[in-house]
C-alpha positions in Angstrom: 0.0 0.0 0.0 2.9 2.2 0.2 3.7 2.2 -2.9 0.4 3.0 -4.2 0.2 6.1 -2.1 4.0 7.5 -3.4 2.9 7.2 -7.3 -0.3 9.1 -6.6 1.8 11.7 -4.9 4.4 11.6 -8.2 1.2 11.8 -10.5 -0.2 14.7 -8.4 2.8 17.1 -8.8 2.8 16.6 -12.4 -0.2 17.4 -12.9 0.3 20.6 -10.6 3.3 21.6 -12.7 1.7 21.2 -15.9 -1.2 23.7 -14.2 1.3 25.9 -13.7 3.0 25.8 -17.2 -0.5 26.2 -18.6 -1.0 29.4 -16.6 2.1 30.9 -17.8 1.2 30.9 -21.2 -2.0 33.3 -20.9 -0.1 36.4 -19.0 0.4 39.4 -21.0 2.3 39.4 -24.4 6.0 40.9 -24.7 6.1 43.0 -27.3 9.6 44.0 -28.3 9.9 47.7 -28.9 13.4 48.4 -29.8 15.5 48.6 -32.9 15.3 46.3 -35.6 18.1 47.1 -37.1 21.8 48.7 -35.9 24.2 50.0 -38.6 27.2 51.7 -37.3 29.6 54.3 -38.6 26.7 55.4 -40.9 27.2 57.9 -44.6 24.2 58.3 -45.9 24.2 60.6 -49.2 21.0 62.2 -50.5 21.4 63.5 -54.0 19.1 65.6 -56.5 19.9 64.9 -60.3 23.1 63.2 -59.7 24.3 65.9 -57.3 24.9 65.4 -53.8 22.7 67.5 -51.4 23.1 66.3 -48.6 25.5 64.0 -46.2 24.9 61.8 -42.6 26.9 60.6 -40.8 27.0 58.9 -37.3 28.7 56.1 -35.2 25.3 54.8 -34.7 21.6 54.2 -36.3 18.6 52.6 -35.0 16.0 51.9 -37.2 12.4 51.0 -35.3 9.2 49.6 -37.0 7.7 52.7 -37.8 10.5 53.5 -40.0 11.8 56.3 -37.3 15.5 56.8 -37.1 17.9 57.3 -34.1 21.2 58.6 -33.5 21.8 57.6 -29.9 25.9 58.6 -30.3 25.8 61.9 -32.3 25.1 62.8 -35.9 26.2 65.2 -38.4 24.4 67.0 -41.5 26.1 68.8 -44.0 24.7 70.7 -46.7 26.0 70.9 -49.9 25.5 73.8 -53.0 24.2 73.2 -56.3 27.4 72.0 -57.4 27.1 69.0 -54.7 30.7 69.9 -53.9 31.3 72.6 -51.7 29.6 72.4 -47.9 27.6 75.5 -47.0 26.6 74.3 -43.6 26.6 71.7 -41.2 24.3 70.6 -38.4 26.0 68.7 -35.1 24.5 67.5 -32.5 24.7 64.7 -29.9 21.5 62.9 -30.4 19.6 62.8 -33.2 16.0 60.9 -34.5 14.2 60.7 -38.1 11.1 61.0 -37.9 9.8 59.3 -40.9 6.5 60.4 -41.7 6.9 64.0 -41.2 11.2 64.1 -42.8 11.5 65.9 -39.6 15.3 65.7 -37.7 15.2 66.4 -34.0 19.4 67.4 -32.9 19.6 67.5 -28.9 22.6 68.6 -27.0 25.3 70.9 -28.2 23.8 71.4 -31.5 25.7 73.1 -33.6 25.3 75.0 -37.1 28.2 76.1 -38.8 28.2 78.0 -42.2 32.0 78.2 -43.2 31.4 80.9 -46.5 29.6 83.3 -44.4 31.5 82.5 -41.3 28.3 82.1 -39.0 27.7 79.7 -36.1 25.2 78.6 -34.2 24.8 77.3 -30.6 21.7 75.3 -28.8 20.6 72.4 -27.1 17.7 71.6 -29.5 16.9 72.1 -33.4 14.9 71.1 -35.7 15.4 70.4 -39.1 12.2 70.5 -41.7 13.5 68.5 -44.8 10.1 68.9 -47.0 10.4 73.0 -46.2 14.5 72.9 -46.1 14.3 75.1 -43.0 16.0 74.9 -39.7 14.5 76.3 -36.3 13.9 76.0 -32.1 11.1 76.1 -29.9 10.1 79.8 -29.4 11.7 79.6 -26.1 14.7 77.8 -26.7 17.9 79.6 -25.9 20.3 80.3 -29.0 24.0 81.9 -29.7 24.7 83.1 -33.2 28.1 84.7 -33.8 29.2 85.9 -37.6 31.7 88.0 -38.4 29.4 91.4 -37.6 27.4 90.5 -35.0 27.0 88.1 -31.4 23.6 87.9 -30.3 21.6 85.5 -27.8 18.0 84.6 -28.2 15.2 82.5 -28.7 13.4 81.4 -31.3 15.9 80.9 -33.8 14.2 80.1 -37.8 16.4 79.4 -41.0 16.9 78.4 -44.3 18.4 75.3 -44.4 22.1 76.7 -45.9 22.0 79.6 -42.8 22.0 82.3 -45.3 19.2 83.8 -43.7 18.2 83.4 -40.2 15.7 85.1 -37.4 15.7 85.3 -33.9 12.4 86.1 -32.5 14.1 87.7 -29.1 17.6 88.7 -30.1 20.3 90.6 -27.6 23.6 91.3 -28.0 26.7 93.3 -30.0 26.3 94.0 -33.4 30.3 94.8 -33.4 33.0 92.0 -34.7 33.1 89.3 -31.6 36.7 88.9 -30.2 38.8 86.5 -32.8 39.7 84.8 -29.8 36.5 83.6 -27.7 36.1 80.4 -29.9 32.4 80.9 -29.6 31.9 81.5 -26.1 
């Protein structure tokens, strides 16, 4: 009779322990929501009639389902003229994202625009960059430098072409007289 009663007991916690595996199965769904893809040390070239328009380059991309893109480690932009040769501007920045459905590029943290020709920079913590419209701007309360040869102002709500040749501050302050050579920007 012993026996008997030690293979009910053996029958009994199988069946509990298939119960539980059974129960396991009906909890919530995982869903991953990260990257499905990672390319690093990126170039991406956009071109108009075979002539290069614009360059992107980062260490890092992540692109998600919804066909956003992100720069977790940086990205750079740079603008070329109608020759595709010669770089008007460049947009830096430490973080970047694509939004797909609107071409829209959100640069956080130290962003940077730099028009060499003109000798113009730009200094925030946040841009945007408007591909369909080819315009460049911040939030109307986001804090900007610009320094150019004749003028260093501070402001918010910076708005550009894409190229920097014409810009807007909304609340500008500052010198309109040549910034000191040697201030690197700051």
């Amino acid at each position: 009779m012993g026996k008997a009663r030690s293979g009910m007991g053996v029958v009994a916690a199988v069946l509990l322990l298939a119960s539980c595996d059974k129960k396991s199965g009906t909890g919530p769904k995982l869903v991953y929501t990260g990257p499905l893809m990672e390319t690093t040390n990126v170039l991406t070239l956009f071109s108009d009639s075979a002539r290069l328009k614009l360059k992107l380059t980062a260490p890092l991309e992540q692109q998600f389902e919804n066909g956003d893109v992100l720069y977790p480690k940086g990205m750079v932009v740079t603008f070329y003229d109608r020759d595709g040769k010669t770089v008007v501007n460049t947009l830096t920045a430490k973080y970047g994202k694509v939004e797909k459905a609107t071409s829209l590029y959100i640069m956080r943290g130290d962003v940077r625009v730099v028009n060499e020709p003109k000798q113009q920079k730009m200094f925030t913590e946040e841009l945007f960059f408007d591909k369909t419209k080819q315009k460049i701007y911040t939030k109307p309360e986001m804090q900007v430098r610009v320094i150019t040869p004749f003028e260093m102002l501070t402001g918010t709500g910076f708005t550009a072409n894409q190229d920097f040749s014409y810009y807007r501050l909304a609340h500008p302050t500052g010198s309109f007289a040549p910034p000191d050579k040697g201030n690197g920007g700051f």
